[in-house]
C-alpha positions in Angstrom: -98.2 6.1 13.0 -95.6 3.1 12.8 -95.5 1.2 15.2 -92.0 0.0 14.5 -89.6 0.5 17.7 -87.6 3.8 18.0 -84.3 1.2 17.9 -85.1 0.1 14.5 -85.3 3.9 12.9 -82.0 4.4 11.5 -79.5 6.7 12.8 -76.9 8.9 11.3 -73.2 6.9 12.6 -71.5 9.3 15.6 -68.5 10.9 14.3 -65.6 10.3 16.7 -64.9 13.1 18.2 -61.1 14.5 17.6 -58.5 13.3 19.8 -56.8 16.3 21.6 -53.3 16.7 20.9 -50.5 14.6 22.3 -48.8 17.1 24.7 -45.4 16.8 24.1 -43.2 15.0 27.0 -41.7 17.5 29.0 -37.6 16.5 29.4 -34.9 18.6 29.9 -32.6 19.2 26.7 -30.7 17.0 26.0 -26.9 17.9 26.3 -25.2 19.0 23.2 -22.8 16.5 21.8 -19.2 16.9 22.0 -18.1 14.5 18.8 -18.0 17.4 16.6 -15.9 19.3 18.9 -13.8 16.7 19.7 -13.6 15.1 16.4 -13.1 18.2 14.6 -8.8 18.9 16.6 -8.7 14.7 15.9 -9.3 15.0 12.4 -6.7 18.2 11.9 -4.1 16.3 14.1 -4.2 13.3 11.6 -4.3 15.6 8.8 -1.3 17.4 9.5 1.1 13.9 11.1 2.3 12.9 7.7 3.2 16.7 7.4 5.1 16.8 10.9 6.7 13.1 10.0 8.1 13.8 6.5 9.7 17.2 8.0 11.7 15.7 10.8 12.7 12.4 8.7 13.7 15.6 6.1 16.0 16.9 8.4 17.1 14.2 9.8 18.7 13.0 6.3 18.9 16.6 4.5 22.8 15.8 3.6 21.7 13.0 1.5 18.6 14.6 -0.4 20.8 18.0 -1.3 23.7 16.0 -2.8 21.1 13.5 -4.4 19.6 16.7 -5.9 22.5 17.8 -7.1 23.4 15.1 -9.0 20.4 14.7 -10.5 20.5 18.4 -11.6 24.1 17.4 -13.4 22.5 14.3 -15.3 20.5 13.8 -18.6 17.0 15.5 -18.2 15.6 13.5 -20.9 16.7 9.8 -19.0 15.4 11.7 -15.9 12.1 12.1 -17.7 11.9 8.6 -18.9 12.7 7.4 -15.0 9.9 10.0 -14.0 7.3 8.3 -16.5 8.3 4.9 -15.4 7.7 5.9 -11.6 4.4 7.3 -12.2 3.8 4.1 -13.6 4.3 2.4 -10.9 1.5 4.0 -8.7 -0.7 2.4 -11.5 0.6 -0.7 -11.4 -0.1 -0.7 -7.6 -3.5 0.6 -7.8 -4.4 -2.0 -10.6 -2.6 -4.6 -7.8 -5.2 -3.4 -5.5 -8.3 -3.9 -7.4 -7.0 -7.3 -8.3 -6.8 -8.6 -5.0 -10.5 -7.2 -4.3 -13.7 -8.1 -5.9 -15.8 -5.2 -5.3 -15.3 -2.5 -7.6 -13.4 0.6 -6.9 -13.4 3.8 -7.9 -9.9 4.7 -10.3 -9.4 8.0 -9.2 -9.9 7.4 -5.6 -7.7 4.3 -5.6 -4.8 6.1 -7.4 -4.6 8.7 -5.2 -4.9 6.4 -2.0 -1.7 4.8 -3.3 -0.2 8.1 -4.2 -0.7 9.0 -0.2 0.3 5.1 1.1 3.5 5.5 -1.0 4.5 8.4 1.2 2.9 6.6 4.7 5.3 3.7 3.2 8.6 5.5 3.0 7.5 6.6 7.2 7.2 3.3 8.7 8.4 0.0 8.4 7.5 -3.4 6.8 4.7 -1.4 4.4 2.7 -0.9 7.4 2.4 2.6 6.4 0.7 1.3 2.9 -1.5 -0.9 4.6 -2.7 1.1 7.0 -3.8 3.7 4.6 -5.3 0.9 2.1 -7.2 -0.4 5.0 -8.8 3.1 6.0 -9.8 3.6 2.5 -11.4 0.2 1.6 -13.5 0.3 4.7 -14.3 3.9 3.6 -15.7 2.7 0.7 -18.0 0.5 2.4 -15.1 -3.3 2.5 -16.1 -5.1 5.4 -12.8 -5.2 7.8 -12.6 -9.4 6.8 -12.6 -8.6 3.5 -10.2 -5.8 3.2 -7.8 -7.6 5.5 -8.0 -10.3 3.1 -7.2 -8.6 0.0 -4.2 -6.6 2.1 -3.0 -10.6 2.7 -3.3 -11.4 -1.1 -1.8 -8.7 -2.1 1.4 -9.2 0.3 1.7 -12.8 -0.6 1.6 -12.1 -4.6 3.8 -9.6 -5.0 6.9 -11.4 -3.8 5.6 -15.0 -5.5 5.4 -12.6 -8.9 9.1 -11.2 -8.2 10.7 -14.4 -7.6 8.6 -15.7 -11.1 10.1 -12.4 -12.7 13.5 -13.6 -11.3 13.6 -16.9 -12.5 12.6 -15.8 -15.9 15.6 -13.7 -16.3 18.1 -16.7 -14.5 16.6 -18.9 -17.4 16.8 -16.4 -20.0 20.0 -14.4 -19.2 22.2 -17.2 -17.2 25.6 -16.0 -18.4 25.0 -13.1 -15.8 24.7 -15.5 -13.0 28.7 -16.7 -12.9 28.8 -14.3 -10.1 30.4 -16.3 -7.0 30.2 -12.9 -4.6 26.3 -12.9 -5.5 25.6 -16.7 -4.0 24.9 -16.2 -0.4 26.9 -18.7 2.0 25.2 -21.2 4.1 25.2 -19.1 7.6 23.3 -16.5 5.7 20.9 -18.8 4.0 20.3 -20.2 7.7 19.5 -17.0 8.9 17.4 -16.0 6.0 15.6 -19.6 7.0 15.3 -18.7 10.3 13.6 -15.5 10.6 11.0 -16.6 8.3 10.1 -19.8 10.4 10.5 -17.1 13.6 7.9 -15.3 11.2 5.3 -17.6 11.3 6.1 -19.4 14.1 5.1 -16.4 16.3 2.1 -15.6 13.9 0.8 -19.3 14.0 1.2 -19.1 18.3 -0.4 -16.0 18.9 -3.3 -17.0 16.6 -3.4 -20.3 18.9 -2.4 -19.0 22.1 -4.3 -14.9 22.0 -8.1 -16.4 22.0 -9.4 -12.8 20.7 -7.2 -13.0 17.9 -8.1 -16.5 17.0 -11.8 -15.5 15.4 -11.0 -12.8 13.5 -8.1 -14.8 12.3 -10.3 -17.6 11.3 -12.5 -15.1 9.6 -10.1 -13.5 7.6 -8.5 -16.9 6.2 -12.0 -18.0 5.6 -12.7 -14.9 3.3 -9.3 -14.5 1.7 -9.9 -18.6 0.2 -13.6 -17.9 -1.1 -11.9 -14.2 -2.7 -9.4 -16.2 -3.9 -11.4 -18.8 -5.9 -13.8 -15.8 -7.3 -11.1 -13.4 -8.2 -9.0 -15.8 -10.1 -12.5 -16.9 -12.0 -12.3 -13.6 -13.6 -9.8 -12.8 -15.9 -9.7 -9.2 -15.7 -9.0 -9.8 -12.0 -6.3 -11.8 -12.9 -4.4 -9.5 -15.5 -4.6 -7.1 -12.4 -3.5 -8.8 -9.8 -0.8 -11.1 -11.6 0.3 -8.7 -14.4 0.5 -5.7 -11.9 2.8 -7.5 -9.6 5.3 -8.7 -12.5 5.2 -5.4 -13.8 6.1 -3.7 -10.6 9.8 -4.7 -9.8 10.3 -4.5 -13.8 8.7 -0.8 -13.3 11.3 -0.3 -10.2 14.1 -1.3 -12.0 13.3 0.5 -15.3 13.8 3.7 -12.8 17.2 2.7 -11.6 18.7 2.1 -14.8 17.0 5.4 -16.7 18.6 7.0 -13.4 21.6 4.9 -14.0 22.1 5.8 -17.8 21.4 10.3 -17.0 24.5 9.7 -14.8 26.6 7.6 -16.6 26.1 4.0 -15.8 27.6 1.7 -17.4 25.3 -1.1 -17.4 22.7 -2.7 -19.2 19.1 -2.6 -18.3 19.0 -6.3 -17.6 21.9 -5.6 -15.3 20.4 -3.4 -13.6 17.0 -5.0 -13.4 18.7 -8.3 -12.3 20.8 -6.4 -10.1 17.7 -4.8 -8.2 15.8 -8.3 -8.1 19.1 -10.4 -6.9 19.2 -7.2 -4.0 15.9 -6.8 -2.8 15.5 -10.7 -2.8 18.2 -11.2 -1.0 17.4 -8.7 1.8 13.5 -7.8 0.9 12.9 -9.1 4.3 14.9 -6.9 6.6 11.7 -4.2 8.0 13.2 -0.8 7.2 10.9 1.8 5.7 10.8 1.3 2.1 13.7 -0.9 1.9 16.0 1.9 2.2 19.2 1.3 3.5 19.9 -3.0 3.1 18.7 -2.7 -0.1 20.5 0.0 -1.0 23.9 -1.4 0.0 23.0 -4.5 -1.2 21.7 -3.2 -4.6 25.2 -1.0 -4.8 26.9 -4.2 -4.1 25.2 -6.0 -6.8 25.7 -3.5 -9.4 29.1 -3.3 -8.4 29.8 -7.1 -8.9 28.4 -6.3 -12.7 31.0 -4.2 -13.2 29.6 -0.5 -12.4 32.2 1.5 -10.6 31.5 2.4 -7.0 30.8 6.2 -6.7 28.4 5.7 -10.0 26.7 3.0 -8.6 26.4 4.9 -5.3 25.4 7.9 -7.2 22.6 6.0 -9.4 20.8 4.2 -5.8 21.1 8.1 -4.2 19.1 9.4 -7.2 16.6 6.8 -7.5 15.7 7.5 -3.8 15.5 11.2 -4.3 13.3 11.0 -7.7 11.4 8.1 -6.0 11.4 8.9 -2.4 12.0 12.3 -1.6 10.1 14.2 -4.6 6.9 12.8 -4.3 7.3 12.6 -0.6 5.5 16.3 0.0 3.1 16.0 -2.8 2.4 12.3 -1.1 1.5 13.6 2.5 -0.5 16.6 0.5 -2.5 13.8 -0.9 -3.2 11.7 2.3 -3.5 14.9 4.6 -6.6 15.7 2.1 -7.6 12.5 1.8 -7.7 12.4 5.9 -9.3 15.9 6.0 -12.1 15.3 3.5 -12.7 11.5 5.8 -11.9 9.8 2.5 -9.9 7.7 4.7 
């Protein structure tokens, strides 16, 4: 016999023995979540606004859409087509804006259609707050943080009216024959107040910024993203062409629809008349916040075509028909758009 100890003799290693199941904690159910019930009437509501918007504004102004659609049923259909192609061309031109101004990537389709919808949001409320608004929704949809997006709404309100006034000074230079106009000059007491509301402008903008401490972050954010954007958009030159070349090409667009409108009926104008004429009106009174533009620059653009030489009632007749083939056509289709873009939570 050994007479090793009985410790030394090696011994098969205990298998742990199997841990009894975790009982699971006993808690009452928790209570069903109202979001989806709640979100569910929210998310119909906003679907069907732009609907319930467009119908009251409709009857509100139905005199001037029937005898706009007359007219228009009276004038050249091929000039008509030709002021329809140059319209859809403008939705382009502001989608290819919008992707300019931004330098993530987004998707075409999407982005066309979201400016399809804005146009009619646009034509609802005042100042482009409509457009904005539904931009915003959709860039942060597509994963834009709210400084960035806020940004490239900025950039994009700054450089269309710098490339307007560019696109206006090219034609002074080129065409200035046109310009020995004395009723076109402004006098001084509207210059004044033209000056004055725009210092109001950012007078107030600068003192709420300074005065509204919640307001003075995000603000600071926003100016801080929209200069670093800046310097990387303008960097790339694709970014550049869209930006810059969509915002020349969009009052040239605008006014290529007046004058096609213009010539169906009978104008008797040129289309650098009539371009002019649109960029001499909307410059002049751009500014004033009515949804659109419609109403000062539609007198004013009447007045302007006028002073060219265009007899009242056609002149009259050619803004009535550009708001009807502009405005009021694609108004339903529009609100069709953004309801299913609201309905489907692509904004």
């Amino acid at each position: 016999m050994s007479s090793l100890p009985l410790e030394s003799v090696p011994r098969a290693l205990p298998t742990p023995a199997p841990a009894p199941p975790l009982s699971p904690v006993l808690s009452p159910d928790p209570a069903p979540s109202r979001l989806p019930a709640v979100g569910r009437p929210v998310r119909w509501a906003l679907t069907l606004l732009p609907l319930a918007l467009i119908a009251a504004w409709a009857a509100a102004d139905w005199r001037t859409v029937r005898d706009g659609t007359a007219r228009l049923a009276a004038a050249d259909p091929w000039w008509l087509l030709a002021a329809v192609l140059c319209t859809c061309l403008g939705w382009v031109a502001a989608a290819c804006v919008r992707q300019g101004a931004l330098p993530d990537r987004l998707p075409p389709g999407l982005l066309l259609a979201s400016q399809f919808a804005a146009g009619a949001a646009n034509h609802v409320l005042p100042a482009s707050i409509g457009a904005h608004a539904v931009t915003l929704r959709f860039l942060q949809g597509r994963g834009i943080p709210l400084a960035r997006a806020t940004a490239s709404l900025a950039l994009y309100s700054l450089v269309r009216p710098i490339a307007k006034t560019m696109v206006l000074l090219v034609f002074v230079v080129a065409y200035p024959d046109l310009l020995h106009l004395g009723e076109l000059v402004p006098d001084e007491r509207t210059m004044a107040l033209v000056a004055g509301s725009v210092a109001a402008g950012f007078g107030t903008a600068v003192l709420l910024v300074t005065a509204v401490r919640p307001l003075r972050r995000p603000a600071v954010d926003c100016v801080r993203t929209a200069l670093t954007d800046v310097r990387l958009l303008h960097r790339r030159p694709a970014r550049i062409v869209a930006l810059w070349g969509g915002a020349a090409a969009t009052p040239l667009l605008q006014g290529s629809v007046i004058a096609t409108v213009g010539f169906s009926l009978g104008l008797p104008l040129s289309w650098t008349q009539v371009v002019l004429a649109l960029l001499l009106a909307s410059t002049a009174v751009g500014a004033v916040p009515a949804p659109g533009g419609i109403g000062p620059v539609d007198a004013a653009l009447v007045f302007t075509m006028v002073a060219f030489g265009a007899p009242v009632g056609v002149a009259a007749a050619t803004v009535v028909g550009y708001r009807v083939l502009t405005v009021w056509i694609p108004l339903l289709p529009g609100a069709l758009v953004l309801s299913a873009l609201v309905h489907r939570r692509v904004l």
